[in-house]
N, C-alpha and C positions, 0 to 999 in steps of 0.2 A: 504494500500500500504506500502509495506516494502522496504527500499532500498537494494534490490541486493538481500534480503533473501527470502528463497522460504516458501509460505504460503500454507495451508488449510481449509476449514470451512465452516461450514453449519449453514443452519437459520434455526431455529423449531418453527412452529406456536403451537399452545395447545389450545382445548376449555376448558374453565373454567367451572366448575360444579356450576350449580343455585339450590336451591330449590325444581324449578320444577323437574331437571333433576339429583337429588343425585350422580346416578351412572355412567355420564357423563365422560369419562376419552381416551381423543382425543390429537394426538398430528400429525404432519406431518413435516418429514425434506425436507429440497432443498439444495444442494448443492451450497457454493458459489465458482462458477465457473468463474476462470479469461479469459475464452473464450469466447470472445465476435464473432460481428459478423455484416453484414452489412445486414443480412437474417436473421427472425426467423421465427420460425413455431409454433404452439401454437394447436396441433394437435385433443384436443379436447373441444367442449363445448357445454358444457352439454342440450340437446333437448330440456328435461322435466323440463321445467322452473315453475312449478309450485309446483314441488318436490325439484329441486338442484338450487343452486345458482354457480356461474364460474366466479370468479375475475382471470383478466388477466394484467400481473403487465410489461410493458417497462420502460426499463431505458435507458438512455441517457448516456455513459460510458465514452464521449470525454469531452475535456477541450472548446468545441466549442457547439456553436450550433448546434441542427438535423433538420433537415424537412423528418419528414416521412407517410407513406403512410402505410397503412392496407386493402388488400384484405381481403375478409370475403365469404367463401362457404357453401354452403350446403352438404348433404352426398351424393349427385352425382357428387360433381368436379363442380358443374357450379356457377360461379360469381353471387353474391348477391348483394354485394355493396362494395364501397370503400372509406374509408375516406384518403381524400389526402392532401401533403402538410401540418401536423401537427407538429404543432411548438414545441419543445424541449429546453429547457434553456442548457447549459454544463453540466451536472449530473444531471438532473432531472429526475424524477421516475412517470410515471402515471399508475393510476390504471383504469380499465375500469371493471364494476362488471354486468354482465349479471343475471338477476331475471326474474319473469314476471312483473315486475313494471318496470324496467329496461332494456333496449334492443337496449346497446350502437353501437352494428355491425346490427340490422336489426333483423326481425323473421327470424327463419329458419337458423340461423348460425349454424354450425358444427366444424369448423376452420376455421384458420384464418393465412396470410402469412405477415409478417410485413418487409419493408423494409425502410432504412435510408440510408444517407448520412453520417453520422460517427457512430463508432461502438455501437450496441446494445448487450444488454443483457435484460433476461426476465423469468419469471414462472408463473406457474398458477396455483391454490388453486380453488378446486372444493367441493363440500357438499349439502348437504341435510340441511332443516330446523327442519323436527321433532323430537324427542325425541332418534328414534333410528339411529342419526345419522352416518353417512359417512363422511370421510373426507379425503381429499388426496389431493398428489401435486406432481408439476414434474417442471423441468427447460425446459424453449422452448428449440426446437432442431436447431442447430446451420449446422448440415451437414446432408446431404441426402445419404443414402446406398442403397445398392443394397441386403444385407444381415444383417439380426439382432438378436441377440441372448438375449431370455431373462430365464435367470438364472436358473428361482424358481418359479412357481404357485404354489397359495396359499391353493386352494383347494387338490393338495394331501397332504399336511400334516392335516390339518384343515379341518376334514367334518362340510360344512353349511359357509363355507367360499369362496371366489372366486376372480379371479385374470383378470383384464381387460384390453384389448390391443386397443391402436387406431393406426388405421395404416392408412394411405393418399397417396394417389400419385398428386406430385404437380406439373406433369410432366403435358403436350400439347398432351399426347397417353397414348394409354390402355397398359397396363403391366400385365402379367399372375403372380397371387403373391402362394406361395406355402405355407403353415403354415403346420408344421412339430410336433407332441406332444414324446418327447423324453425321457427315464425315464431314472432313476439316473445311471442304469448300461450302458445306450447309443442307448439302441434299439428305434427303429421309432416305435412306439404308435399309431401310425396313423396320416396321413397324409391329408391334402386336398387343391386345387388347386380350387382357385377363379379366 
């Protein structure tokens, strides 16, 4: 926190290279974002718990205490469980790590919708355990849209590479979603309606 002066910054995790793994060379940023929120969405985690691991990181952003609450779905929108009324210190941080030895929201989690009482912030760091590791991360999502645009897939520049989208509707109805594949000059690529 700076007084009056406006900030920027990001946090970078990095796997450390062992022995085992020489060639090992992992990193992921998140953005540190002053957007908090009274809502977060944490939009995916990971199925295949016996391949990826999915730590899921709230923080507690007020000078007070939180009681918050965590729905937890599956990848049909239907309620799995809820841990409610979890206590929060004024700036404290919990981590909740999903493994197969671990399964702090329940089997079958997909995402997860967290709400509080004073303002949240939150990200989630997703990976693989073996060798040929995956790694990646993202800030929970603070606003819901109607329309989203993402930049860059990874697979056109990079043949044997691939670029992955989770999308949720956290809405009480069915919504018609459109995904649109657009190449750098602008043309529609192809289109398809779920």
């Amino acid at each position: 926190q700076a007084a009056g002066a406006p900030m920027v910054g990001v946090e970078v995790f990095s796997r450390v290279q062992a022995p085992e793994f020489p060639d090992l060379k992992q990193s992921v940023g998140v953005s540190l974002s002053s957007e908090t929120a009274n809502e977060l969405y944490f939009v995916h985690i990971a199925q295949n718990v016996d391949a990826f691991w999915t730590g899921v990181v709230i923080i507690n952003t007020a000078d007070a205490a939180a009681s918050v609450n965590v729905e937890v779905y599956n990848t049909d929108g239907e309620l799995l469980n809820e841990l409610t009324q979890l206590d929060f210190a004024a700036g404290e941080k919990k981590t909740f790590l999903v493994t197969k030895d671990l399964l702090p929201f329940g089997a079958g989690a997909a995402w997860v919708k967290v709400s509080g009482n004073q303002p949240l912030a939150g990200y989630e760091l997703f990976g693989t355990f073996e060798n040929a590791d995956l790694f990646a991360g993202f800030e929970a999502v603070t606003r819901l849209g109607g329309r989203m645009v993402l930049p860059h897939t990874e697979n056109a520049v990079n043949a044997g590479s691939y670029t992955g989208v989770a999308i949720i509707n956290p809405q009480d109805t069915s919504v018609e979603l459109v995904l649109e594949l657009i190449s750098q000059s602008g043309q529609v690529k192809q289109r398809v309606r779920k």
